[in-house]
Structures are given as structure tokens and as C-alpha cells.
C-alpha positions, 0 to 999 in steps of 0.5 A: 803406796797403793792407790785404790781404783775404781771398776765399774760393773753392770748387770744384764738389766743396766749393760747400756747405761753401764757402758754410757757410764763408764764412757763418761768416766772413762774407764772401760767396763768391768769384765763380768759374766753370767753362767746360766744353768739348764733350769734357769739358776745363774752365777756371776764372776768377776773375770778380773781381780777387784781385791782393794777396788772400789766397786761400782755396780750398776743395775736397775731393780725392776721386773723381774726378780732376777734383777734384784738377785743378780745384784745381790750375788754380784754384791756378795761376789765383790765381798768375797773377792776382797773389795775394798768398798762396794756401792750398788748403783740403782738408778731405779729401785724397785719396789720403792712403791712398797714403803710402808703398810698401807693395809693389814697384812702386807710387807715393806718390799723396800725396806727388805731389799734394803735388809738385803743389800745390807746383808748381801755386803754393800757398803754404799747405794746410789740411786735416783728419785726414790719414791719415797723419800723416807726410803734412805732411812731403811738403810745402815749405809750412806746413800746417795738419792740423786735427783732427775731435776738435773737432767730434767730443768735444763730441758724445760728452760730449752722449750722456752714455754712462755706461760709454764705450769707445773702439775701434780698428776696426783696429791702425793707429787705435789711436794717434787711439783713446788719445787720445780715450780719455785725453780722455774718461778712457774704455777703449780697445779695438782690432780687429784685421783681416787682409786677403786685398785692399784692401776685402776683409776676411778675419779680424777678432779684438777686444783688449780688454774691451766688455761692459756697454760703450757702444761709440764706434769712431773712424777717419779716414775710411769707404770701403766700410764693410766694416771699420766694420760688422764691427767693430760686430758683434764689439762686440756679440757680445762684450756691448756695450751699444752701438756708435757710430762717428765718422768725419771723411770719410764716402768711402762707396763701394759697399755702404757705406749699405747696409751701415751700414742693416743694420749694428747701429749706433746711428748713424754721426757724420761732417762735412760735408768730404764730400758724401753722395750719399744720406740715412740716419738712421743717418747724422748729420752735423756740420758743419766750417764753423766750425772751418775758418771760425775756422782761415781767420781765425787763418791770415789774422792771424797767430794760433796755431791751436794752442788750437783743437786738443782732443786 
């Protein structure tokens, strides 16, 4: 009787954390290439047969476009070729800021990557702290939302912080803060930001009580890091002892490492589900490997994946 297997394949964005991966499960990583062609278009072929496999695909969506279609044309590669299920890896996906219309006249960039993903022939996506979580319902197909805390709450218990508040840097992280709060059994606090464009902040004002406090903002994700610095400044100026900040998907466009050097940060805690593009010691990373690893291997058996989940 035949017996399905998995292959795993990474795409050019996620080729490290995809070799982690498949390390953890303990699978060598599937053997792909990218043809390129002089004027920049390219081809992804599977160098190996996938008929009846369950394929894995692991690739980050950020910047550039390149990222999204090169998913999609392995998606559709893996179609062609007769597996017998494809799930796309996403352990970031972006445009996941792009979830609703927010002013006339703008597209939900989410809810078309979804579309594509659909039409592309995926059959499953796994991915990691949404920006919003709504986003699972622009999908036909399971998804997997897998949460950073298991990476994450394990590390804040090894700091040993005596006097631990979590914090919002803005209104609408309030709901991820309670509930590592709650966890924890820790004070929340919330800043909350007015913004004159994106990026830009104009006002920021702090709801709740950090002196004496050692500090752990939580966010989803730093872009520019300008939200994240200024929220660490009004933390101190009000009395904290320290400030820390977690975040999933470390964008950090821009200014962003500068910025986190000359911040009054302790350090900054991301995962891997992005690459950086330049050292900081201010910047510790975590890696994602094993939870996905875990995840992959309850998907392919038909397990619940419910118990991996902290808060």
C-alpha cells in the first residue's frame, strides 16, 4: 500500500529557516531550483518527483513581490506535478496590514494574496501571528495561525523579572498584551499613538502604571521601529526599571536598527520568520524551527495542534 511522505521545499526568502526545518523533522530539504532569465523573470522546478507527496512550502512573503509570486509558481509547479496535498508555509504574511478598507478607494491586499493562494492551488496555509486575525477567514482552505507566545513565554520566565508589566505599544495590541499578562499573571499597560501617515507618529500618550516596573512590550511585528522606540522612552520617563520588546517578524525597514541602537531598550526579541540584514546586540533572535517542525508533523498525522498553543 502506498504511504504518503512529506517533502519540504523553501523558497529563495526563507532557505534558512527552511534547512532549520527541515533539520528538526529530519528530512533533507527538497531539491529545487530558480531559473532566472536575463531580464529578471524566473522558473521554479521541482528537481524531484512530488506525485502523491505532501508538499510543505516555506516562504516568507515580505518585500519584494518576488516573494509572493515565487510561492505562487512553486504552489502551482507542485499542483501540476500531481501532489497529493500542498500547504504553504508562511511564517510571515505579508501584506497582512491590508486587511480591510480603512479609506475610500484602497484594496484588501490580504484578502487577494489569499484569492491567489486559492487559485494558485494551495490546499492548506500555515502561518505565524496574523496581523489580524480575521485574516483566516479570507481563506476557503484550513489554516493553521500558529502563535509566537510559544517561542516567546518561555524566555520572559528565564529573565526572571521581578516586577513584570506587559505593554501595548498601541490600542490595537491590547488584546495579544492581556493575554500574555494573564499568563504571566503580570500588569498590562497600553500606549496609545495618533498618527498624522503610516509610519509617522505624531502623539503618543501611556494608560497605565510602569513605575518600578520591568517593562515587556509585545507587537506582531517591527516595520520601522519608530512606534516601538518611542513607546520605550515614555516607559522610561515614567519610572520603569526596564523595557524589553517581543516581536514575531522583525520587518525593520529604514531607520529601524538604528534607531533600536540608540533606543533605551534592553534588547529587542524576534524569530527567525524573517531574515535580518544586519547584526545588533541589542537584537536577539529565536528560533521558529521547531515549533513549525512540530506543527508539519501533527498536520501530516492528523493530530490536533491545539496543545502547542500557550496563550
Amino acid at each position: 500500500m502506498y504511504e504518503p511522505k512529506v517533502k519540504l521545499f523553501a523558497g529563495r526568502a526563507s532557505e534558512d529557516l527552511a534547512n532549520k526545518i527541515a533539520k528538526s523533522y529530519g528530512i533533507p530539504l527538497g531539491n529545487i531550483i530558480i531559473n532566472t532569465f536575463s531580464d529578471g523573470e524566473f522558473q521554479p522546478s521541482f528537481e524531484e518527483s512530488v506525485r502523491g507527496a505532501d508538499v510543505f512550502i516555506v516562504q516568507s512573503t515580505f518585500p519584494p513581490a518576488d516573494n509572493l509570486m515565487e510561492l505562487l509558481m512553486m504552489i502551482d509547479a507542485a499542483k501540476r506535478a500531481s501532489a497529493r496535498r500542498i500547504v504553504a508555509i508562511m511564517p510571515y504574511f505579508g501584506l497582512a496590514r491590508q486587511d480591510r478598507k480603512d479609506k475610500p478607494r484602497v484594496p484588501i491586499g490580504a484578502k487577494l494574496v489569499a484569492n491567489m493562494l486559492a487559485a494558485a492551488g494551495v490546499t492548506r496555509v500555515m502561518t505565524m501571528d496574523l496581523h489580524a486575525d480575521q485574516i483566516q477567514g479570507f481563506f476557503e482552505v484550513p489554516v493553521d495561525h500558529i502563535f509566537g507566545s510559544t517561542i516567546f513565554i518561555p524566555y520572559i520566565k528565564s529573565l526572571n523579572l521581578p516586577n513584570l508589566t506587559m505593554a501595548s505599544p498601541d490600542m490595537g495590541g491590547t488584546k495579544r498584551a492581556n493575554a500574555y499578562a494573564k499568563f504571566l499573571q503580570a500588569e498590562v499597560a497600553v500606549c496609545y499613538k495618533q498618527r498624522k501617515k503610516a509610519n509617522v507618529i505624531e502623539d503618543m500618550f501611556l494608560i497605565g502604571e510602569v513605575a518600578g516596573r520591568d517593562v515587556v512590550i509585545v507587537d506582531d511585528m517591527v516595520d520601522t521601529a519608530g512606534t516601538l522606540c518611542k513607546a520605550a522612552d515614555i516607559m522610561m520617563e515614567n519610572g520603569a526599571t526596564s523595557v524589553r520588546a517581543i516581536a514575531s517578524h522583525a520587518i525593520l525597514s529604514g531607520k529601524a536598527y538604528e534607531r533600536i541602537e540608540n533606543s533605551k531598550l534592553t534588547e529587542l526579541i524576534v524569530t527567525d520568520t524573517i531574515p535580518l540584514t544586519q547584526k545588533s546586540d541589542k537584537i536577539r533572535v529565536l528560533s521558529v524551527a521547531d515549533l513549525f517542525s512540530d506543527i508539519i508533523n501533527k498536520v501530516f498525522n492528523h493530530e490536533s495542534i491545539s496543545n502547542t498553543f500557550i496563550c
